[in-house]
C-alpha positions, 0 to 999 in steps of 0.5 A: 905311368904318368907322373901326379903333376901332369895328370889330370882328373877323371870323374864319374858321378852315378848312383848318387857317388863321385868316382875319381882317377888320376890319369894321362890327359892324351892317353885318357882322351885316345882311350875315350875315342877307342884307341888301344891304351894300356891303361897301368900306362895312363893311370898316374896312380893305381886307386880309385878315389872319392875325392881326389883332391883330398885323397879319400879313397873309394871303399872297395864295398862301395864300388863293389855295390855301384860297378859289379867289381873292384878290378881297376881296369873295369872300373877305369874303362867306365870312368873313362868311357863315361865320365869326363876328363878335367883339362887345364886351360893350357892342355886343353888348348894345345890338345885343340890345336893338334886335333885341329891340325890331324883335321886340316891334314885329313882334308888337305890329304883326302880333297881337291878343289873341283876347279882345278883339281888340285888339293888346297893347300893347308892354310887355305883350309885354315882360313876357311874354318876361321871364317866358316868359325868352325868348333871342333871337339877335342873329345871326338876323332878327327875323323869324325868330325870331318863330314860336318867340318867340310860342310861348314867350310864348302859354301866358303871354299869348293871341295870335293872329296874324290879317289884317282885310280893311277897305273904305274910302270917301275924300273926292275931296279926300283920295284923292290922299294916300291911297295912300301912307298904304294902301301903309303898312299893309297890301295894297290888295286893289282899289280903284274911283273912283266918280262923285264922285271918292271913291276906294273900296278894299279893303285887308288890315291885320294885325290889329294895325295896326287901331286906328293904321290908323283914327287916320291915315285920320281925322286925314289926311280930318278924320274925313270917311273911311268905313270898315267891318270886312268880316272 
């Protein structure tokens, strides 16, 4: 559980009553946007209130009436799922930057510039959604935030989103690391064993990832790799 003095309140307001819980503020919002979270985890408390601050606890009568239940987990996931997360200025700042940064990251990663087919770098895309003064929604996933985030920024900064499917050759000595480090980047299309032990794959990358993808695979055979662009 988190401790009284970092949480914050959560709050529900239906059929004319207040319902309150004290909770994880990062844990409440990846709940919110539908990652799994042990909720005994997030709560600071183990009490549904009607008044937080003043400790006015809800009847079970009451909830019983308004939610069909008093099972805390049921009445948790409403609150949460439906109400609103109260954030101090400063959490809520520093829970904006992170969402900013997992979106700069997801676009850095998945897009090219079409020009040069090379990905932009992260402060480039910075810039642009300065510029473009882009709003981003701590409540929402970075990801879904992506689509409208790159539309705002594209008449400032070509992108394109794109997948490069590449053919890999790696020495038999390497091969049995290998996998783990494809799995990392991207989707592995197929992959055959030739008669030397040289493990052959076919393996689709977003667009961005090409140049790491490179770096890794050389650094990880001492350069003894094979690689060739297919599309």
């Amino acid at each position: 559980m988190v401790s009284i003095e970092k949480a914050v309140v959560a709050r529900l307001k239906t059929h004319g009553e207040n319902f309150e819980i004290l909770v994880d503020p990062k844990l409440a919002l990846d709940y919110k946007n539908g990652k799994e979270v042990d909720l005994m985890d997030m709560l600071a408390i183990d009490q549904v209130f009607k008044d937080s601050g003043s400790a006015e606890k809800a009847s079970e009568h009451l909830m019983t009436e308004v939610f069909g239940t008093t099972k805390i987990e049921d009445i948790v996931d409403k609150i949460i799922k439906k109400g609103e997360i109260s954030l101090t200025t400063e959490q809520r700042k520093e829970m904006l930057d992170e969402k900013r940064r997992k979106i700069v990251s997801i676009i850095t990663r998945n897009a090219i510039d079409p020009k040069t087919g090379n990905p932009h770098p992260p402060a480039r895309i910075e810039k642009a959604m300065e510029e473009a003064r882009v709003s981003i929604n701590i409540f929402k996933s970075a990801k879904e935030q992506i689509e409208p985030i790159v539309k705002e920024i594209r008449p400032l900064l070509p992108i394109k989103f794109q997948v490069l499917d590449i053919a890999v050759k790696i020495p038999a000595q390497y091969s049995g690391n290998a996998h783990n480090v494809l799995r990392e980047f991207g989707t592995i299309k197929k992959e055959e064993w030739d008669r030397e032990g040289e493990l052959l794959v076919l393996i689709e990358i977003p667009a961005g990832l090409r140049d790491e993808f490179y770096s890794r695979l050389n650094n990880m055979t001492h350069g003894e790799v094979e690689i060739k662009l297919v599309r």
